[in-house]
C-alpha positions in Angstrom: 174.1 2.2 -54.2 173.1 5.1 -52.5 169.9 6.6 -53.5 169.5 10.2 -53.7 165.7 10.2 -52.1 165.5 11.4 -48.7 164.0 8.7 -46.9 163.4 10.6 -43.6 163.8 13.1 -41.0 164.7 12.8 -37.3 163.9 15.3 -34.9 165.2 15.2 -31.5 162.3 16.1 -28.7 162.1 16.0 -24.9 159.1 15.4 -24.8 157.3 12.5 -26.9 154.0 13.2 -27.0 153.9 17.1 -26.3 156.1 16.9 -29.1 153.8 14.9 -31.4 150.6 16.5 -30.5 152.3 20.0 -31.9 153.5 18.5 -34.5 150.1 17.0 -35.4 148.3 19.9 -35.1 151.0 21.6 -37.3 150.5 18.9 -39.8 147.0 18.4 -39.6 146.6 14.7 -38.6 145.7 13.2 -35.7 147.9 11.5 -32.6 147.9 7.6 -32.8 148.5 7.3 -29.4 149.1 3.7 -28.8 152.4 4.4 -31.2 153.9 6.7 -28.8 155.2 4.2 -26.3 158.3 3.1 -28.3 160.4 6.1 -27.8 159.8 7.5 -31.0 157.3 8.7 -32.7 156.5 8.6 -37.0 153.9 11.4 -38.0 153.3 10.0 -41.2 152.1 7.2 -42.8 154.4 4.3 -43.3 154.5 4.3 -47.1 154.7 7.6 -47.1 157.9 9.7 -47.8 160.6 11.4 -46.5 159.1 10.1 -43.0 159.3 12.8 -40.5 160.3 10.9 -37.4 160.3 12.7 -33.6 162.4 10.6 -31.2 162.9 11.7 -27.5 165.9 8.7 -27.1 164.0 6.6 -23.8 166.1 4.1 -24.5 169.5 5.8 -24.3 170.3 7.4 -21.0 173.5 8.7 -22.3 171.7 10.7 -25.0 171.7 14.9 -24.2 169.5 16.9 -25.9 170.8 19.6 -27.8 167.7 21.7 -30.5 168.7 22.2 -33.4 170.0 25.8 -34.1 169.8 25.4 -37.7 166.7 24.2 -39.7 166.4 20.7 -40.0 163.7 20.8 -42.7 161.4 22.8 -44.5 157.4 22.5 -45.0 155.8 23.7 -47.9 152.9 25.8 -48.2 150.8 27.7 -50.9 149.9 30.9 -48.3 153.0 31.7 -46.5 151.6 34.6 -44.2 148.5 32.4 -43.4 150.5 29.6 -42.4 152.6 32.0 -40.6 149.1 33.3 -38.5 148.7 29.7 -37.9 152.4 29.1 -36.1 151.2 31.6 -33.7 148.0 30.4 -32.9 150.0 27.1 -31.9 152.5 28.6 -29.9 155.8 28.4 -32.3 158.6 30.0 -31.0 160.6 32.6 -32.5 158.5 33.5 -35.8 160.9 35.0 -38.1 159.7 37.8 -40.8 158.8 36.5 -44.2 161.8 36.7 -46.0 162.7 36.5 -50.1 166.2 35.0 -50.2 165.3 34.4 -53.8 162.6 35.1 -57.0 160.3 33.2 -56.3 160.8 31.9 -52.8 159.4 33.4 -49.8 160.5 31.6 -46.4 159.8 31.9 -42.5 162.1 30.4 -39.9 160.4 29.2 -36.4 161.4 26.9 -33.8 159.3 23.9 -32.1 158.3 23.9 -28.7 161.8 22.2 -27.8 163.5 25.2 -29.4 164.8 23.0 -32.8 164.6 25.6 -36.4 162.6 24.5 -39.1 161.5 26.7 -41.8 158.3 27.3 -44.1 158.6 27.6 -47.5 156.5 29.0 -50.5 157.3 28.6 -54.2 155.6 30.8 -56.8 156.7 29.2 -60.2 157.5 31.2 -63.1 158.4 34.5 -60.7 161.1 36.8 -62.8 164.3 37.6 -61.5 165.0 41.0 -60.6 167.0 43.0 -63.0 170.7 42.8 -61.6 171.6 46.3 -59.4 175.0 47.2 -58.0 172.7 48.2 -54.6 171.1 45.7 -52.4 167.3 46.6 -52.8 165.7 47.5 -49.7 163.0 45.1 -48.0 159.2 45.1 -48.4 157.9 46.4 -45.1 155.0 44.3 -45.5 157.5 41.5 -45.7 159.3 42.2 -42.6 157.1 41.8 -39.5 158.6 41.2 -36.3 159.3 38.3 -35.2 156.7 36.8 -32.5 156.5 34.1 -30.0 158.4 33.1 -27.1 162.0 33.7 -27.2 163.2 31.5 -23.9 165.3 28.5 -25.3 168.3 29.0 -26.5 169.4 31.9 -29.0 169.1 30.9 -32.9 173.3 30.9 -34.1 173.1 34.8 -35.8 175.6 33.9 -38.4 172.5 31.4 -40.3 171.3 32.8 -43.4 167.7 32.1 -42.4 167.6 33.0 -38.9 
């Protein structure tokens, strides 16, 4: 039987342990470095889950790294603009604007360092819908600054709700 638990996540690097060491800081916990020589790399704890696994592929020469264009997983947060501050300071690329697909749900898209998406997410439980409207309401300015960071890589797919 097939559980319906997500047991992991795999995100595809070039580089192993520039790749962990970002992530790490992202995360908060430190770089066990004597775990980074088998190709892949686990940034949490073993009986932890979903495991959030980064994996560069040394041992398959035919592997060809492609980033993701899409996000591959979202991290939670209770202050979404501070946690947005903090992508800067590390260096994310291509910060989106804090968006409100939904009530109650605030997001920012961002890539990694290798250019893969991944998104930050903020719940505010018990947030009322908005009252339905034939218009589309217009966005919070103070919800949509620009996006910042370095934009080399390759260009986020424009037809991706979140991008």
């Amino acid at each position: 039987m097939i559980s319906s638990v997500v047991d992991g996540v795999f995100i595809h690097v070039r580089d192993l342990r520039q790749a962990a060491e970002w992530y790490a800081a992202l995360l908060g916990k430190p770089v066990k470095a004597d775990e980074l020589e088998r190709g892949y790399y686990t940034l949490n704890d073993p009986d932890q889950r979903p495991w959030i696994t980064l994996d560069a592929h040394q041992n398959d020469e035919s592997f060809q790294f492609a980033p993701a264009p899409h996000p591959v997983l979202s991290l939670a947060t209770d202050d979404l603009k501070r946690a947005r501050a903090r992508l800067v300071q590390l260096g994310a690329r291509r910060v989106g604007p804090v968006r409100q697909p939904h009530p109650g749900l605030s997001c920012v898209t961002f890539h990694d360092p290798d250019g893969n998406a991944l998104m930050l997410i903020e719940r505010r439980l018990g947030a009322a819908a908005p009252a339905p409207s034939a218009e589309k309401p217009a966005p919070s300015p103070e919800l949509e600054p620009e996006p910042v960071g370095p934009d080399e890589g390759p260009e986020p797919d424009s037809s991706a709700p979140w991008d």
